[in-house]
N, C-alpha and C positions, 0 to 999 in steps of 0.2 A: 859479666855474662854469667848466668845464672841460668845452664843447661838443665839440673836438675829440676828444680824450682817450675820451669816451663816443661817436660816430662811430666811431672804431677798434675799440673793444671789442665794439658789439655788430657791427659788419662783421664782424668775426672771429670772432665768437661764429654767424654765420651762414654760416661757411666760406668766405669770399667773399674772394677776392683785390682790393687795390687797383685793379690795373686793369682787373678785370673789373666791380666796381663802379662804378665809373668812369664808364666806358663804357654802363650799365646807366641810372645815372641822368645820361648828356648831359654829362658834364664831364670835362678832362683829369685824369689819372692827377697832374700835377704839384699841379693846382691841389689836388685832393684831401690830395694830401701835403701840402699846405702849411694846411690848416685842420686836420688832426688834428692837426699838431705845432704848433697853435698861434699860427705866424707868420702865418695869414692870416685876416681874419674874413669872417663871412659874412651874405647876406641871408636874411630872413624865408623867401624864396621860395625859396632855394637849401636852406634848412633844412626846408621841405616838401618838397623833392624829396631827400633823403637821409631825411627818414620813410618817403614814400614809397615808397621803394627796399626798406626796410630789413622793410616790410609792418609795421610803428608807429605811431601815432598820435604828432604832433607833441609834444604834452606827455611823452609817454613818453621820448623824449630829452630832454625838459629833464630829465624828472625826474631820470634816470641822469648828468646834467650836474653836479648840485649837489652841491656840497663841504663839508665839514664848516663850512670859514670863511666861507659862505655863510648860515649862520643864525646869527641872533642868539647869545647867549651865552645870554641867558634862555628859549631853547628849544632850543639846545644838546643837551639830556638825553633831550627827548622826540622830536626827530628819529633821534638813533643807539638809541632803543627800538624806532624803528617803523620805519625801514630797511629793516633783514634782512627783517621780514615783508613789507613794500610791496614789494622788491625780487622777493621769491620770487613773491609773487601775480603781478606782473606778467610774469615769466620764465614761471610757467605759462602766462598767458595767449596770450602772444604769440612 
């Protein structure tokens, strides 16, 4: 799971520079940089204020978080079936 990593994509999928995000949802420019690239992690509550921000529903970032090596091997198949769909569904909605 690669929380950071999904924080950067949709920020940026939302036009939104680092540091104006940042600043958006109450935290430095550094600190941000340092949970997307991984090196730092973060609270519960710091993760609903970058939903928040991001106008998402908290699951919706985990969802975008999960990695292929994140699901079993015996469901492996049926996760990168449903993906592409689950991912577009929720790219319309939100």
């Amino acid at each position: 799971m690669d929380i950071g990593q999904s924080i950067k994509q949709l920020r940026k999928h939302h036009c939104i520079s680092q540091l104006d995000f940042a600043k958006h949802v109450g935290i430095s420019q550094t600190f941000l940089s340092l949970v997307e690239s991984g090196k730092r992690d973060c609270s519960i509550h710091f993760l609903e204020s970058i939903a928040k921000g991001l106008d998402i529903p908290l699951p919706v970032l985990f969802w975008f978080s999960i990695e292929a090596k994140d699901i079993p091997d015996d469901k492996k198949e049926h996760f990168e079936f449903l993906k592409p769909s689950i991912d577009a569904l929720i790219k319309s909605i939100f």
